[in-house]
Residue, then its C-alpha position, 0 to 999 in steps of 0.5 A: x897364486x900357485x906360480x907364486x908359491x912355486x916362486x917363494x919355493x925357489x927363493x927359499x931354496x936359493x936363500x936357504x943354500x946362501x945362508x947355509x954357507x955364511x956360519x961356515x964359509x968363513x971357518x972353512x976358509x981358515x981350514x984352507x989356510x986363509x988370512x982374515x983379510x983374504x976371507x973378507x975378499x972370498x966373500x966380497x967377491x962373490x958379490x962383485x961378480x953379481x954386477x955382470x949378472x945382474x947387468x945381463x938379468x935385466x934385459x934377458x928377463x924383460x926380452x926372454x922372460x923369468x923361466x929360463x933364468x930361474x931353472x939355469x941359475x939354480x942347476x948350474x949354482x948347485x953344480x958349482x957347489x958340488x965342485x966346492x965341496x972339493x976345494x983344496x986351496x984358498x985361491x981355488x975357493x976364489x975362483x968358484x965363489x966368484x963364478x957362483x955369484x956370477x950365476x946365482x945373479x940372475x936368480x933374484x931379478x927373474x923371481x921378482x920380475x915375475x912376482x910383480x907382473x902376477x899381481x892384480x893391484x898395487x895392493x897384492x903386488x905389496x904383499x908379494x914382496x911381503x910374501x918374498x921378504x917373508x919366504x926370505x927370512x924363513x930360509x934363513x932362520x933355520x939355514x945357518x943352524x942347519x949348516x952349522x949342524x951339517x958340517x958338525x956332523x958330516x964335514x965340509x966336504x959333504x955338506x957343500x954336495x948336499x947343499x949343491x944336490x938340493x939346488x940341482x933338484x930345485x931347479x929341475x923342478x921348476x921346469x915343470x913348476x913355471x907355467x910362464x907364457x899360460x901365466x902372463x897370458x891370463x894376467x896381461x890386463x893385470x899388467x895394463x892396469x898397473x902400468x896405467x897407474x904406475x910410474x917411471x924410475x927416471x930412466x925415461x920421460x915415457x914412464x913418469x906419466x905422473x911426474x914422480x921418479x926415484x933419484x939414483x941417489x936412492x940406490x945408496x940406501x940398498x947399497x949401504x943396506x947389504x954393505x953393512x949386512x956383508x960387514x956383519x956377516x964377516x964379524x960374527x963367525x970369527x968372534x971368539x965365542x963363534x970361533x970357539x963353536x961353530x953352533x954358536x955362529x949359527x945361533x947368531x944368524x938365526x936371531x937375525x932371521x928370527x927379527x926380521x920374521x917378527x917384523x915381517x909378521x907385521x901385515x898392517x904395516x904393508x898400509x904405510x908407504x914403503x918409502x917411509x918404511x925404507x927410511x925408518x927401518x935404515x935409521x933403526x938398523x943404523x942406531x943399533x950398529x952404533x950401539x955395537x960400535x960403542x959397546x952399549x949394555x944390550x946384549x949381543x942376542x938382542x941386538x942381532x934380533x933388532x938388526x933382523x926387525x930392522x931387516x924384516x922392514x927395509x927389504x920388503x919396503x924396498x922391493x915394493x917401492x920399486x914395483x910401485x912405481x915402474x911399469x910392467x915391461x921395466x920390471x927386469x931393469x929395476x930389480x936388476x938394480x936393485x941387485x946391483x946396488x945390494x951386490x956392490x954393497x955386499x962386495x964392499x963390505x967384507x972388504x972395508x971389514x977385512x982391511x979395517x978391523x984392526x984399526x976401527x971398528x967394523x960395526x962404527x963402518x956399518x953406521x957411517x955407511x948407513x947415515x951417509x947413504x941417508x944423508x945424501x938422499x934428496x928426499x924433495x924430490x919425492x914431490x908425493x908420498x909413494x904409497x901402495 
């Protein structure tokens, strides 16, 4: 349990410094003399550069272990940070985003990785992921007040070496925080049991002893999931209201956060089977951006509040799904693509926002993007409930 704590503090962290910058990324690409168009790409790239990262992620952490991913993924990101703070120049904001979510990439697959290994049952494993999902909103309720906050108060500059500094000391940390060969070594049984138990993801006939497989079609869900995320993300701090007070954006995000943290107060719902879970919360995320599309009469602060309950649903359900139905030594691989689908949604994202905005509405894309990855996922091929 104690890894476990150490793992949701570095989740939190790192999450903490990537909320912290989505209030005032954007206001801080238009001080550099940035297009809408161009910030769209800034913050689409960082998540393409994630696919790299996350392709390396898998087998590094099945074959090397988490350790050492986790303590390189968070000293290097903060030493890029501490380089941004100097940026002058669009392009040069470019370039050091991209590298960012090159390094940051192998930071989700290790934690979760290793995460899914220390628990004991099905059961535990379950509220884990919960336990991530929960770590994950925290950070991000109170990081974009924060942010917004640090630059008000101290600028861009200073904020972004702050926020690199607080990486930097987190990931030394974790050198002596993460007890890995100790940990794996009293917890092998747990492994042996899960996978007697487990299931495959379809990548081969060893690892479906029961018959039972998630489609790769399944990945559209994670992928329109952060797709529309990316979409909101880019629409919300250049609203006139947002543009107008910085504090604003970061109101706005945190209802988000505050949303899902309700939602994911919700322990009974770790009983209802995650696939369940996944659909319904992306119907209900879905129905919300319509609402936004056609301009429904719920206000704005209500709906980003449903969009993080939403959020507060899905996320978890996601990542339990996948470690439910995996064996232990997969661990690395599956989560690995479980980033990639979120990295190329995220990238997609700010990019169909940033072109489109003028002629459609971003929010109507977020829907469309949603019900289509809905669609297409054959769900006959879930030939029995995924429960944990």
């Amino acid at each position: 349990m104690r890894t476990a704590l150490w793992l949701y503090l570095f989740m939190f962290v790192a999450f903490f410094d990537l909320h912290a910058q989505y209030p005032i990324l954007s206001p801080f690409a238009l001080s550099l003399g940035a297009a809408p168009s161009f910030i769209g790409l800034i913050m689409g790239v960082y998540s393409i550069t994630h696919l790299p990262g996350n392709l390396l992620a898998g087998y590094g952490v099945d074959k090397y272990g988490s350790k050492l991913f986790i303590v390189c993924s968070l000293i290097v990101a903060g030493i890029i940070l501490l380089f941004q703070s100097t940026v002058k120049d669009p392009w040069h904001l470019l370039y050091i985003r991209s590298i960012s979510g090159f390094v940051l990439a192998f930071l989700s697959p290790a934690c979760l990785s290793l995460l899914a290994r220390i628990a004991k049952d099905r059961i535990q494993q379950s509220k884990l992921m919960a336990g991530n999902g929960l770590v994950h909103t925290l950070a991000s309720v109170v990081s974009p007040a924060a942010g917004a906050i640090l630059v008000a108060k101290i600028g861009f500059t200073t904020a972004f070496s702050v926020l690199g500094w607080v990486l930097i000391i987190t990931g030394v940390l974790a050198i002596f925080g993460v007890k890995e060969k100790q940990l794996l070594g009293q917890t092998g049984h747990n492994a042996a049991a899960l996978d007697s138990h487990g299931h495959g993801l379809g990548l081969e006939d060893d690892d479906l002893p029961n018959g039972v497989s998630i489609p790769w079609l399944f990945f559209l869900i994670p992928m329109a999931l952060s797709c529309s995320q990316g979409i909101l993300f880019f629409e919300l701090p250049l609203m006139e209201s947002a543009r107008a007070s910085i504090l604003t954006s970061g109101v706005f995000f945190t209802l988000i956060s505050l949303g899902a943290l309700l939602s994911i107060s919700f322990w009974f719902l770790n009983k209802v089977s995650p696939f369940i879970r996944t659909v319904c919360g992306s119907l209900s995320l879905a129905v919300v951006f319509f609402g936004l599309a056609i301009q429904w009469p719920i206000p704005l602060t209500v709906s980003l509040f449903l969009i993080g309950m939403a959020k507060g649903i899905i996320y978890p359900a996601l990542a339990a799904l996948l470690a439910s139905i995996t064996s232990s030594n997969r661990y690395g691989r599956v989560f690995s693509l479980l980033s990639i689908s979120y990295s190329v949604g995220a990238f997609i994202g700010p990019m169909m926002a940033g072109q489109l905005r003028d002629h459609i509405s971003s929010y109507f894309i977020a829907f469309f993007i949603l019900m289509l990855a809905l669609s297409l996922l054959p769900l006959r091929s879930f030939k029995t409930p995924v429960t944990t």
